[in-house]
N, CA, C and O of each residue as an XYZ file, in Angstrom:
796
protein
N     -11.373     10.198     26.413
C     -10.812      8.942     26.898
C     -11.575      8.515     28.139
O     -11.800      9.326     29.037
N     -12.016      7.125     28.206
C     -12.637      7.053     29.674
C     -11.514      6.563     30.498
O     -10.286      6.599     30.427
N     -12.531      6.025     31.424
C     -11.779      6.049     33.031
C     -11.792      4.725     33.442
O     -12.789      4.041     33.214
N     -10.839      4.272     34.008
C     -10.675      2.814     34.426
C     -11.933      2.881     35.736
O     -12.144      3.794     36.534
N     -12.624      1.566     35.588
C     -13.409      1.744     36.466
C     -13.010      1.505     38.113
O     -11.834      1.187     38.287
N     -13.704      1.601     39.120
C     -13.253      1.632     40.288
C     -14.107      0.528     41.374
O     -13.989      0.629     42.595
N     -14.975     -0.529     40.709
C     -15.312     -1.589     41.401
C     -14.497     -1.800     42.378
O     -13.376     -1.356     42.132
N     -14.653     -2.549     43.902
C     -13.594     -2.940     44.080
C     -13.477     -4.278     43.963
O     -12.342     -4.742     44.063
N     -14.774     -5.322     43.692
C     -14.490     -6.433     43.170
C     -12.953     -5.979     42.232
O     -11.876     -6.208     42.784
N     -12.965     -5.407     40.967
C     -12.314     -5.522     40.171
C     -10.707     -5.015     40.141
O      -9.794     -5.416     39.420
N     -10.701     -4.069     41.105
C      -9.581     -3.891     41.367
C      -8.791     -2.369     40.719
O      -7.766     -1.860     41.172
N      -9.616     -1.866     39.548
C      -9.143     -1.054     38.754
C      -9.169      0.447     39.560
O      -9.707      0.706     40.636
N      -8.278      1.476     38.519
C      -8.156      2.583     39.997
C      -8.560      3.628     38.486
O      -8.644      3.216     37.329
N      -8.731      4.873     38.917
C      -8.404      6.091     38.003
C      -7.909      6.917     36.962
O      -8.271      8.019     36.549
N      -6.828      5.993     36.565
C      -6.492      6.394     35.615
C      -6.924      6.142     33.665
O      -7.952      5.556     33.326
N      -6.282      6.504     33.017
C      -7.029      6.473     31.481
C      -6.851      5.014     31.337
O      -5.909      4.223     31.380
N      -8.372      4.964     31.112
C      -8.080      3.086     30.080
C      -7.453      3.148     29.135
O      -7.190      4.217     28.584
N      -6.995      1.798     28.653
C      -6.493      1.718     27.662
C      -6.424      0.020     27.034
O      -7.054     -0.777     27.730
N      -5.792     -0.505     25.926
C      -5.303     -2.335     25.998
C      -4.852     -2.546     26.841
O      -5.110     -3.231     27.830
N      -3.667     -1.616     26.349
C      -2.536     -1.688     27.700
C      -2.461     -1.846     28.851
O      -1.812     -2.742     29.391
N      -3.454     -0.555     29.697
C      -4.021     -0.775     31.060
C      -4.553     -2.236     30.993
O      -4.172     -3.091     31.794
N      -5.311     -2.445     30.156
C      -5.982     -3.952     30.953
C      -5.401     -4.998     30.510
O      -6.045     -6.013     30.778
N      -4.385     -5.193     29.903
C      -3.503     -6.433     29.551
C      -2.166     -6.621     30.972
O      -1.508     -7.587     31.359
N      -2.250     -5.033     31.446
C      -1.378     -5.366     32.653
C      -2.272     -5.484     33.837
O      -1.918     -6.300     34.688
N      -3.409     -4.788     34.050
C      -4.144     -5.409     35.031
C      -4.454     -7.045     34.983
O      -4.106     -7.669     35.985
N      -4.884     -7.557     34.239
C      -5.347     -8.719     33.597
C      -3.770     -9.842     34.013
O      -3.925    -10.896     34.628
N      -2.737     -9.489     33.673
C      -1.487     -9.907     34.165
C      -1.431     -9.894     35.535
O      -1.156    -10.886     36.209
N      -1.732     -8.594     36.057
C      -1.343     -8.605     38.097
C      -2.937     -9.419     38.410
O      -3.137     -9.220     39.608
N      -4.195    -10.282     37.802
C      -4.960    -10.915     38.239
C      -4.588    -12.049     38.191
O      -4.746    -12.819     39.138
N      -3.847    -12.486     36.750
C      -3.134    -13.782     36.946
C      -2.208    -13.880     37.978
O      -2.203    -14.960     38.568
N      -1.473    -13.085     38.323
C      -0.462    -13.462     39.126
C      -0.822    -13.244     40.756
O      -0.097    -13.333     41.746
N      -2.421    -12.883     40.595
C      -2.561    -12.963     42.259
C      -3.278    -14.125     42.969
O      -3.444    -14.238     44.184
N      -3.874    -15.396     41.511
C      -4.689    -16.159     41.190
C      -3.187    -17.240     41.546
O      -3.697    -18.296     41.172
N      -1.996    -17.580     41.921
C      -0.973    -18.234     41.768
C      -0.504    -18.575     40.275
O      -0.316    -19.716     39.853
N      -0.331    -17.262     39.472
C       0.016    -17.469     38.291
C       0.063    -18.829     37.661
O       1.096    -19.484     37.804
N      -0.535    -19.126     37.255
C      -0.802    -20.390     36.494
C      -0.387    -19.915     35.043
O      -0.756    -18.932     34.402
N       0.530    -20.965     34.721
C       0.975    -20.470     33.319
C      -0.155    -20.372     32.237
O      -1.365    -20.580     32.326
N       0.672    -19.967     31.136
C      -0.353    -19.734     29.671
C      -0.281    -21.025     29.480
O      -1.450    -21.252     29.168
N       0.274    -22.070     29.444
C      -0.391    -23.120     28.642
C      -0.947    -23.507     29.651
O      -2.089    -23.565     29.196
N      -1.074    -23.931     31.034
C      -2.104    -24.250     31.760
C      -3.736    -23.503     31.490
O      -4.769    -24.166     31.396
N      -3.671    -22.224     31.411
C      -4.805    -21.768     30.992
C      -5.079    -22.180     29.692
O      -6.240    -22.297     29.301
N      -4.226    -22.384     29.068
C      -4.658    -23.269     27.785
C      -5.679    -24.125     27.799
O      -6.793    -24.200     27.280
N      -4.537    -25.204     29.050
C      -5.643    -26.102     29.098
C      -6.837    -26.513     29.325
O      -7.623    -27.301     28.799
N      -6.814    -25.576     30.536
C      -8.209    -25.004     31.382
C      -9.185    -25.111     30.364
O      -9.955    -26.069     30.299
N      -9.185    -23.928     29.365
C     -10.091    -23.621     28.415
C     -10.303    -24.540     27.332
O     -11.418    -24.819     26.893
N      -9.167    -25.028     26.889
C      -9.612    -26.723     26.118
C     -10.804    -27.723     26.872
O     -11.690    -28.433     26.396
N     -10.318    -27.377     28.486
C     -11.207    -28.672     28.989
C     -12.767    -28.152     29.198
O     -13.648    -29.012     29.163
N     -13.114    -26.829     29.404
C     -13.996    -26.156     29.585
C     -14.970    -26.502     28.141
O     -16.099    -26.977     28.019
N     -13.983    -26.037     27.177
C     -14.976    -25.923     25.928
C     -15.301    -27.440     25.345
O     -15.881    -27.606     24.272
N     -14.714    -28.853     26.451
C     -14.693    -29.972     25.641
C     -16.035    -30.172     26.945
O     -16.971    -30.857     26.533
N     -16.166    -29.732     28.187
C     -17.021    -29.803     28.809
C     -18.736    -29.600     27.920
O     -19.634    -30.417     27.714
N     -18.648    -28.688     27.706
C     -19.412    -28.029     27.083
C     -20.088    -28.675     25.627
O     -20.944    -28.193     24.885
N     -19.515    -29.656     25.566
C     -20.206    -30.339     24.212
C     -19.117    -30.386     23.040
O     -19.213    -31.264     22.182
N     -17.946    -29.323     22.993
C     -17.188    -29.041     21.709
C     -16.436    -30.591     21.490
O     -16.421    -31.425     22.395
N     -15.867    -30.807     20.241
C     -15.374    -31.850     20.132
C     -13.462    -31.203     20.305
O     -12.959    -30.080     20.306
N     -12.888    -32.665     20.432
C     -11.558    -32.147     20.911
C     -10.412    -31.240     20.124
O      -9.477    -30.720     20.732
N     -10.603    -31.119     18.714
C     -10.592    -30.422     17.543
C     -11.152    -28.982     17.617
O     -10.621    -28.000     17.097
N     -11.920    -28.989     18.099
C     -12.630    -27.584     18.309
C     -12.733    -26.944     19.942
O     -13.154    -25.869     20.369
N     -12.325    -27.775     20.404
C     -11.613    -27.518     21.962
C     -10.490    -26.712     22.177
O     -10.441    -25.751     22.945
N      -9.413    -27.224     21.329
C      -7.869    -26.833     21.670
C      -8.207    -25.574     21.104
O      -9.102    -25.297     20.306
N      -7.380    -24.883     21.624
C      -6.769    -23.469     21.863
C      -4.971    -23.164     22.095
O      -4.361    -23.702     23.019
N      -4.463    -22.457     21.341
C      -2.999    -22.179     20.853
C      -2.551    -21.308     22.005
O      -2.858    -20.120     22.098
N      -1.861    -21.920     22.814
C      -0.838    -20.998     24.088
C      -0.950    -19.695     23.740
O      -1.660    -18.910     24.369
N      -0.167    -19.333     22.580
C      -0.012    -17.702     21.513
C      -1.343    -17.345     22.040
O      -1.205    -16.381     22.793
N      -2.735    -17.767     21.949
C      -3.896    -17.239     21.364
C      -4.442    -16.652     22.904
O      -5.463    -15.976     23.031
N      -3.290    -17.171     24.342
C      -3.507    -17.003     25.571
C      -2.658    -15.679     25.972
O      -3.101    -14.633     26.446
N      -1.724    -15.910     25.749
C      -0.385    -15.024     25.979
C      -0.495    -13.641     25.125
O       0.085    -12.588     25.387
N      -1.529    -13.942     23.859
C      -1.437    -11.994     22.982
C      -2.383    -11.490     24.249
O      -1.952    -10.398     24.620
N      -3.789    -12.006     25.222
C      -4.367    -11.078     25.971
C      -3.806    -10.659     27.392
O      -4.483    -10.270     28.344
N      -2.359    -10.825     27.339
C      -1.369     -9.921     28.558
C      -0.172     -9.457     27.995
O       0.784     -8.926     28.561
N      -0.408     -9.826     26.350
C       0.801     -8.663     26.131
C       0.415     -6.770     25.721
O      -0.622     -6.444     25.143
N       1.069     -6.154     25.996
C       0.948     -4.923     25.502
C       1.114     -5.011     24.084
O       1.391     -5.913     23.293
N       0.851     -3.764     24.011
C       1.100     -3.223     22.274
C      -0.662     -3.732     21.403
O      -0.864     -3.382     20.240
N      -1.559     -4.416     22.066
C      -2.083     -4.453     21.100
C      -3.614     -3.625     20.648
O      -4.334     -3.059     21.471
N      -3.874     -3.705     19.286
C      -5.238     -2.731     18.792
C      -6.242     -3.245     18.900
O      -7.199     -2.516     18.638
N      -6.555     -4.635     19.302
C      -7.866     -5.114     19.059
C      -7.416     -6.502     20.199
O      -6.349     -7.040     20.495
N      -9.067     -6.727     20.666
C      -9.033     -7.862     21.490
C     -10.175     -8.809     20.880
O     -11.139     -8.447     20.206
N      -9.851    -10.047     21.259
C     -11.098    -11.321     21.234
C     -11.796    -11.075     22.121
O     -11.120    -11.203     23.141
N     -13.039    -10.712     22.423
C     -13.714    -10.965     23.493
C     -14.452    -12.097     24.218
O     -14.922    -12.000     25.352
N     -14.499    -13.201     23.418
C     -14.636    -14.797     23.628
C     -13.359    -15.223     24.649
O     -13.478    -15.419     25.858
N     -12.151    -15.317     23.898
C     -11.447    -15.991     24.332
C     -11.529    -14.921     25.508
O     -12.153    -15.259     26.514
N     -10.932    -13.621     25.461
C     -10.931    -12.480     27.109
C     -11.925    -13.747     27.977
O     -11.326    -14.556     28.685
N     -12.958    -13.796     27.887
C     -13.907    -14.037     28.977
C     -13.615    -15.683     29.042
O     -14.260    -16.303     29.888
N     -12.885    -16.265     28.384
C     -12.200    -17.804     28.275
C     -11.410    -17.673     29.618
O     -11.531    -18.265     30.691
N     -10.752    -16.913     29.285
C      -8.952    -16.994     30.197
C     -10.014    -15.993     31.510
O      -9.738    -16.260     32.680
N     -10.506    -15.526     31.407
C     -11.125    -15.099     32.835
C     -11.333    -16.091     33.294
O     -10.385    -16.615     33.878
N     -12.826    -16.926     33.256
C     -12.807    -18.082     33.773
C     -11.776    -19.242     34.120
O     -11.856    -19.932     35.136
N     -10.877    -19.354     33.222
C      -9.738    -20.173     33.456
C      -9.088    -19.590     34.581
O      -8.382    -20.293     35.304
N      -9.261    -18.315     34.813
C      -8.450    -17.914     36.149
C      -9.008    -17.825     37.762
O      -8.527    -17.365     38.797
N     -10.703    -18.740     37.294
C     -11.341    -18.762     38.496
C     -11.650    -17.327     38.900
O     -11.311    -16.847     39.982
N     -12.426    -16.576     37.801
C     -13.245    -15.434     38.374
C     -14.550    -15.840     38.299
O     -15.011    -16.612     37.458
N     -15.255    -15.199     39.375
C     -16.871    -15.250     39.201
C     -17.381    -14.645     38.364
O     -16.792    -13.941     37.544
N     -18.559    -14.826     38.443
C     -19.580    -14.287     37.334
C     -19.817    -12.695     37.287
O     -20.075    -12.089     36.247
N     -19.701    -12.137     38.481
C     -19.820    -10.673     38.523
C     -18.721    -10.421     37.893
O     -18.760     -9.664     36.923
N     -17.354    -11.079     38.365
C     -15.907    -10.227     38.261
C     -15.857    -10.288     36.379
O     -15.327     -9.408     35.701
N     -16.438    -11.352     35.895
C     -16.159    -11.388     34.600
C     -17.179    -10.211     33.495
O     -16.953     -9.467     32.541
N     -18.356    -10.619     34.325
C     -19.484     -9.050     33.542
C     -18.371     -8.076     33.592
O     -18.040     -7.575     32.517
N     -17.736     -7.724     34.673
C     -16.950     -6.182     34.669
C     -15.981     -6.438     33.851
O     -16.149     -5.719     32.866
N     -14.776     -7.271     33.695
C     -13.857     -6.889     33.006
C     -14.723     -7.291     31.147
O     -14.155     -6.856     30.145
N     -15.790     -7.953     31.037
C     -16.142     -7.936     29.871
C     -16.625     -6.636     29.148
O     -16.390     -6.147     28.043
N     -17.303     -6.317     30.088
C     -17.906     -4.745     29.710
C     -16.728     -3.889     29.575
O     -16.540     -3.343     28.487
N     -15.787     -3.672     30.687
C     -14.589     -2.822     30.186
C     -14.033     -3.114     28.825
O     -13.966     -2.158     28.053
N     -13.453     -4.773     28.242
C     -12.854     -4.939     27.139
C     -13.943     -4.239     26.426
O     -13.799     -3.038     26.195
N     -15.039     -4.864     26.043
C     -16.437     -4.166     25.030
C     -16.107     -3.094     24.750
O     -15.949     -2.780     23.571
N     -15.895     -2.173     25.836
C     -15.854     -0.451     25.864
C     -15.037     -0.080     25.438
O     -15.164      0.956     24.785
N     -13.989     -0.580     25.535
C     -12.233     -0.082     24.471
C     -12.388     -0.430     23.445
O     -12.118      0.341     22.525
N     -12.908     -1.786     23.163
C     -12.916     -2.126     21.892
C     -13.863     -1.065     20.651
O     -13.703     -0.813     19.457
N     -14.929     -0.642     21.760
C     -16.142      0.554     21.075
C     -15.166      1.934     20.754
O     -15.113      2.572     19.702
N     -14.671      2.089     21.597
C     -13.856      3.609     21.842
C     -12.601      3.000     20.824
O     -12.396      4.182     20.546
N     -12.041      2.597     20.382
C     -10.930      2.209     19.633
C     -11.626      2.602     18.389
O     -11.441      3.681     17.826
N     -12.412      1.705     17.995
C     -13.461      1.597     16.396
C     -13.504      3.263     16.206
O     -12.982      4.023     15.390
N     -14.436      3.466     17.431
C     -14.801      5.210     17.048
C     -13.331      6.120     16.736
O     -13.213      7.105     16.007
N     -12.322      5.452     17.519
C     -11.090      6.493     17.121
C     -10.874      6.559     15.599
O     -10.986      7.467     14.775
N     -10.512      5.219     15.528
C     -10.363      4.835     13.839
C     -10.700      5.709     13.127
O      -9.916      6.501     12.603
N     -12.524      5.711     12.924
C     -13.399      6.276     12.075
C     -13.135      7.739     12.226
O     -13.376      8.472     11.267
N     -12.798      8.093     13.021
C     -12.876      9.581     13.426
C     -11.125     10.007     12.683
O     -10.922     10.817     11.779
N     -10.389      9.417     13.198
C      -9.259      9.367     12.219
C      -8.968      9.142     10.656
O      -8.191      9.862     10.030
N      -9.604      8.168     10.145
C      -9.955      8.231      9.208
C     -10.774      9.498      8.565
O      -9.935     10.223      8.029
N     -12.066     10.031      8.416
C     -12.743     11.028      8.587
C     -11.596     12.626      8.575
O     -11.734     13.651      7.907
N     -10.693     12.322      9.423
C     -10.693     13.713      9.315
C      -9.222     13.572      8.627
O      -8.763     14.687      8.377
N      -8.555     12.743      8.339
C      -7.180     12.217      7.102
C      -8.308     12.367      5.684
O      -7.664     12.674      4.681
N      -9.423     12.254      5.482
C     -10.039     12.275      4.411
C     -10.438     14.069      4.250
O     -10.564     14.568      3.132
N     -10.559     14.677      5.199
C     -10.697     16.138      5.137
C      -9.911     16.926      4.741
O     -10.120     17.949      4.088
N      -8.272     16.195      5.377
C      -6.865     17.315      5.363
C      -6.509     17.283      3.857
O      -6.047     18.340      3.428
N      -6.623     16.400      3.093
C      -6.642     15.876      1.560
C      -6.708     16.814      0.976
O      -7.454     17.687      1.419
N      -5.980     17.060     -0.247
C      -5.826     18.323     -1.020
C      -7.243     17.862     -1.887
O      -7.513     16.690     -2.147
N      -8.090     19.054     -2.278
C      -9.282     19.260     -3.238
C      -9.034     18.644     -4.513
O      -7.895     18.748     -4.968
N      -9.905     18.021     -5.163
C      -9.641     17.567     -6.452
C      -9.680     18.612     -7.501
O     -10.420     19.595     -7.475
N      -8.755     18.295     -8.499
C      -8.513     19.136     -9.589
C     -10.067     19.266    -10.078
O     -10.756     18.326    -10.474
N     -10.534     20.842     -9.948
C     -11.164     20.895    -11.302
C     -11.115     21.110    -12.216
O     -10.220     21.922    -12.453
N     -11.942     20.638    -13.467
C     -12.220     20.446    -14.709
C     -12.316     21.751    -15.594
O     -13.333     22.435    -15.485
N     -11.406     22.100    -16.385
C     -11.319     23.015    -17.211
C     -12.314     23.943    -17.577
O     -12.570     23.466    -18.683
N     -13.217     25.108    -17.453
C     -14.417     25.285    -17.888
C     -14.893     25.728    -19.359
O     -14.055     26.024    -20.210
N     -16.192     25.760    -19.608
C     -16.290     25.638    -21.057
C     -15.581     26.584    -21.840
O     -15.127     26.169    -22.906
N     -15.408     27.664    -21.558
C     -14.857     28.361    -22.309
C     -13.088     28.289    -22.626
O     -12.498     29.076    -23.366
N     -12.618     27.448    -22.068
C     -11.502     27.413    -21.996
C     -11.053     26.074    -22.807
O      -9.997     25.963    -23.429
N     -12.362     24.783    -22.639
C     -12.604     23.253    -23.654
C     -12.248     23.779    -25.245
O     -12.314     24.966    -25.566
N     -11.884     22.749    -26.123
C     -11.555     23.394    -27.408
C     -12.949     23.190    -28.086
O     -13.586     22.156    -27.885
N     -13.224     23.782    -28.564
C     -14.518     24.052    -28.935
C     -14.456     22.892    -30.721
O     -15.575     22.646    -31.171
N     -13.561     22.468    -31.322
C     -13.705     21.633    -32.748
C     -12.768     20.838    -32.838
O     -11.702     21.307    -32.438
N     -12.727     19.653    -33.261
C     -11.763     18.313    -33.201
C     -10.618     19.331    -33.334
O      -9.870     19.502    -32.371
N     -10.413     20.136    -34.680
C      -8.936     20.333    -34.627
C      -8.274     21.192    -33.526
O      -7.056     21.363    -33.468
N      -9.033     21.643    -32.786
C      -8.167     21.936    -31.745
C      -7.069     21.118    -30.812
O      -6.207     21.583    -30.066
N      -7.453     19.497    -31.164
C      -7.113     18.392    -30.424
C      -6.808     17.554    -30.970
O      -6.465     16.631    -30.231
N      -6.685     17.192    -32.792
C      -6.196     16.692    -33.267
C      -5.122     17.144    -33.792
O      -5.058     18.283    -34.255
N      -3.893     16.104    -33.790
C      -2.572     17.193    -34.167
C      -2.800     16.937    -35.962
O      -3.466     16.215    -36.704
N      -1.605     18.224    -36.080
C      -1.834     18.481    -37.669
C      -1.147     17.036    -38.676
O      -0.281     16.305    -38.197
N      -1.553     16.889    -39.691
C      -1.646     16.030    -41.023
C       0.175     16.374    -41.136
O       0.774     17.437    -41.306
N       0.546     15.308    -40.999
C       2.359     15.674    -41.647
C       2.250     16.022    -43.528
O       1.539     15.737    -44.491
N       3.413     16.773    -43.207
C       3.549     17.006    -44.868
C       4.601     16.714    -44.678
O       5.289     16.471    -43.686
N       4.861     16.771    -46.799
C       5.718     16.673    -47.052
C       7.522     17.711    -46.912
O       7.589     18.919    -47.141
N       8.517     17.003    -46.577
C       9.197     18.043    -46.120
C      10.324     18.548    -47.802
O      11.510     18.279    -47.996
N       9.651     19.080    -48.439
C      10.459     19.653    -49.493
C      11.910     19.605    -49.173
O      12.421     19.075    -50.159
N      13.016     19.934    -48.146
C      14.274     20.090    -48.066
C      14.953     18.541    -48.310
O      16.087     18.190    -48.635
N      13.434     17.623    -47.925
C      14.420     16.386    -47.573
C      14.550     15.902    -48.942
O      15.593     15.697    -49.562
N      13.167     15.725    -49.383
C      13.415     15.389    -51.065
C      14.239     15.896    -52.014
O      14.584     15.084    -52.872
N      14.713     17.156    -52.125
C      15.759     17.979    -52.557
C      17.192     16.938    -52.484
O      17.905     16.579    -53.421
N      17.312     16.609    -51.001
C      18.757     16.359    -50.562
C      18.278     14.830    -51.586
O      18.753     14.817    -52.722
N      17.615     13.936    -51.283
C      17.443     12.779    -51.712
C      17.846     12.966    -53.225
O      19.020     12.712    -53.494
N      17.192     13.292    -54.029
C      17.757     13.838    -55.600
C      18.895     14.284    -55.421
O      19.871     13.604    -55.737
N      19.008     15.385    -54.933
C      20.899     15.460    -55.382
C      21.689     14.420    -55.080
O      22.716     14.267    -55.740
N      21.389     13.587    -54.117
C      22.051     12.461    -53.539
C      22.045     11.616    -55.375
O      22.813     11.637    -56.337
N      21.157     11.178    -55.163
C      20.969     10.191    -56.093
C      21.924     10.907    -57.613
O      22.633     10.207    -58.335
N      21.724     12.258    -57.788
C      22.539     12.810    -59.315
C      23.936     12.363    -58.745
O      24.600     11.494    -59.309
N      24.361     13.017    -57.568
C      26.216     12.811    -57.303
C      26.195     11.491    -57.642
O      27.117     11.279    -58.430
N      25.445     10.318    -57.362
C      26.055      9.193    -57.645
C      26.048      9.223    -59.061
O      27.152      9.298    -59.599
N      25.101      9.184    -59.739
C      25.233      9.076    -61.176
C      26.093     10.109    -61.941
O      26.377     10.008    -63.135
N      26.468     11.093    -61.139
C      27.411     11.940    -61.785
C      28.888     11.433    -61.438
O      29.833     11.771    -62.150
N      29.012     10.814    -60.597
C      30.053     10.053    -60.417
C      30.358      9.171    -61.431
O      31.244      9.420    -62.248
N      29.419      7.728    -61.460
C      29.500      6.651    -62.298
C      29.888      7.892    -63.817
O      31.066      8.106    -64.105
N      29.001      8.415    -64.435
C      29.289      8.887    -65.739
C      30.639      9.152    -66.172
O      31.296      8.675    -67.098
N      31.098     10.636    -64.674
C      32.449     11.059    -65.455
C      33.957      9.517    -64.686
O      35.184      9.554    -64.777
N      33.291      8.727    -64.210
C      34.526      7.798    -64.196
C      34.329      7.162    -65.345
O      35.401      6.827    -65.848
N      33.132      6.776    -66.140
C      33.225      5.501    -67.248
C      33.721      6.826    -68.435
O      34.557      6.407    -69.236
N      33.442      7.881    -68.582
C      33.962      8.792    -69.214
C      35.913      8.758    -69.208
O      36.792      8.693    -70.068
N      35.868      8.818    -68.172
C      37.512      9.164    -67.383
C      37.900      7.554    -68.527
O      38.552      7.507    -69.570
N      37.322      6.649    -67.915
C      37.853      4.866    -68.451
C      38.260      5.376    -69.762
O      39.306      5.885    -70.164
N      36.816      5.014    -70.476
C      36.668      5.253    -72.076
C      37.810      6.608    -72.724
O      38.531      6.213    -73.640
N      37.938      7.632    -72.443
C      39.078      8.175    -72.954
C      40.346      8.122    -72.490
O      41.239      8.929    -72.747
N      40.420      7.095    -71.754
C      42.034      7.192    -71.322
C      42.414      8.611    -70.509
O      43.616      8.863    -70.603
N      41.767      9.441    -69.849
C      42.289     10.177    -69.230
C      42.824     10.387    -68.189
O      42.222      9.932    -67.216
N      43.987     11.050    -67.943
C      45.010     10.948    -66.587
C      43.918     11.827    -65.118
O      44.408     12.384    -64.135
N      42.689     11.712    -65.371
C      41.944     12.174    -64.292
C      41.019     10.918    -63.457
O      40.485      9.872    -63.825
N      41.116     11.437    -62.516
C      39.496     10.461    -61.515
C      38.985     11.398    -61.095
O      39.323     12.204    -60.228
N      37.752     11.270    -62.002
C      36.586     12.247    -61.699
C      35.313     11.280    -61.270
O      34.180     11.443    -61.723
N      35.705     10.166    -60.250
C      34.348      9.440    -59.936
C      34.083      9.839    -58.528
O      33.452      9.248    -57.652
N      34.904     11.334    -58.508
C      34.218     11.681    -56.539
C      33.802     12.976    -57.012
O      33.129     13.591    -56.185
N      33.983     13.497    -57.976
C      33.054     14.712    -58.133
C      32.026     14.733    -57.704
O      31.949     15.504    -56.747
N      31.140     14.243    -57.947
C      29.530     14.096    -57.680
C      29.869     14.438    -55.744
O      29.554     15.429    -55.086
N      30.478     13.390    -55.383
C      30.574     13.044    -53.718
C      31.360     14.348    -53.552
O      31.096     14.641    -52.386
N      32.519     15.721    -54.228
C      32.398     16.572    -53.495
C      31.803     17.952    -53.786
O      32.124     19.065    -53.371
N      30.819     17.539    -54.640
C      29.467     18.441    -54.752
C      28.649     19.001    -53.605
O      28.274     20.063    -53.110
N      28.553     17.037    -53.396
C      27.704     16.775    -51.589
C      28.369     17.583    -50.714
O      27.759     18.458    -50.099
N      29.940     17.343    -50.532
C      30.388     17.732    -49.588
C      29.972     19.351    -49.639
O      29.082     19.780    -48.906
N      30.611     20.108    -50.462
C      30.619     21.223    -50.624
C      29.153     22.042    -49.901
O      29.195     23.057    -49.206
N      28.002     21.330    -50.267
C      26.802     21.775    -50.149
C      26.797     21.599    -48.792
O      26.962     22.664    -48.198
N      26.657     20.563    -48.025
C      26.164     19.986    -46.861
C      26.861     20.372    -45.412
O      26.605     20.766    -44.274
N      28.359     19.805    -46.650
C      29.827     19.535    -45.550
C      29.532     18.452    -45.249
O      28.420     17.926    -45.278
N      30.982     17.839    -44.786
C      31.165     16.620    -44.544
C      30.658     15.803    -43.551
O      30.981     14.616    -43.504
């Protein structure tokens, strides 16, 4: 981690840089400058960049876009606009090289964290599965093609008897009709089935 620098143009003391550190330093410069609000620095920098040739469309600048470089919490800075709102706060040319070079330097040291974080989240990663080895591969399609269905003999069985109970039914009822007999024999067949199967 580096070290806040110790210019005394700039004001900074010893301890670990950080956004943070310099979004609140950057805050106690505005406010020693007679705090001039964020949209005044707004404006500042609208009139600066309309100085400068920009047209008034490409001048304006969003209050928000003033106010994210003194809030905390954040991962990344503009370094355009940073050195915008410097000037808008009436720093010189030295005072602004320094706090530019400081933003630069966090912004460098941030990137490198990343990558380095990244990098070593890509290390802790469980190993990729390896690949079965040859001797263990199936060595001929049918090892890997499933088997040819057959035919299931039990089922065809049941299907035929099915089909006789009915016709053994129809027979001994038109039988039963035709002789006048005091029987109904048109569920025989059906408790053949039963008998065999169960109900």
């Amino acid at each position: 981690m580096s070290t806040r620098t110790t210019d005394a143009s700039s004001g900074f003391d010893d301890a670990p840089d950080s956004f943070d550190a310099l979004a609140r330093d950057l805050q106690a410069l505005r406010l020693s400058h007679g705090a001039p609000s964020y949209s005044e620095l707004a404006l500042r920098i609208a009139e600066a960049r309309a100085a400068s040739g920009l047209s008034p469309e490409q001048s304006r600048i969003a209050r928000s876009s003033v106010y994210d470089l003194f809030r905390e919490g954040r991962k990344r800075i503009n370094i355009a606009v940073f050195r915008e709102v410097l000037c808008a706060i009436r720093q010189s040319a030295e005072e602004i090289a320094a706090w530019e070079a400081r933003a630069i330097r966090l912004r460098d040291e941030q990137a490198r964290a990343s990558v380095r974080r990244s990098t070593e989240s890509a290390s802790t990663q469980a190993p990729a599965v390896l690949a079965p080895a040859a001797s263990e591969a199936p060595t001929t399609p049918a090892a890997v093609m499933p088997a040819a269905p057959t035919a299931n003999p039990t089922l065809l069985f049941s299907i035929v008897l099915c089909v006789a109970a009915v016709a053994l039914n129809n027979a001994l009822n038109f039988s039963g009709t035709a002789l006048q007999l005091p029987l109904y024999l048109d569920m025989a067949g059906t408790a053949l089935i039963a008998f065999a199967y169960g109900p």
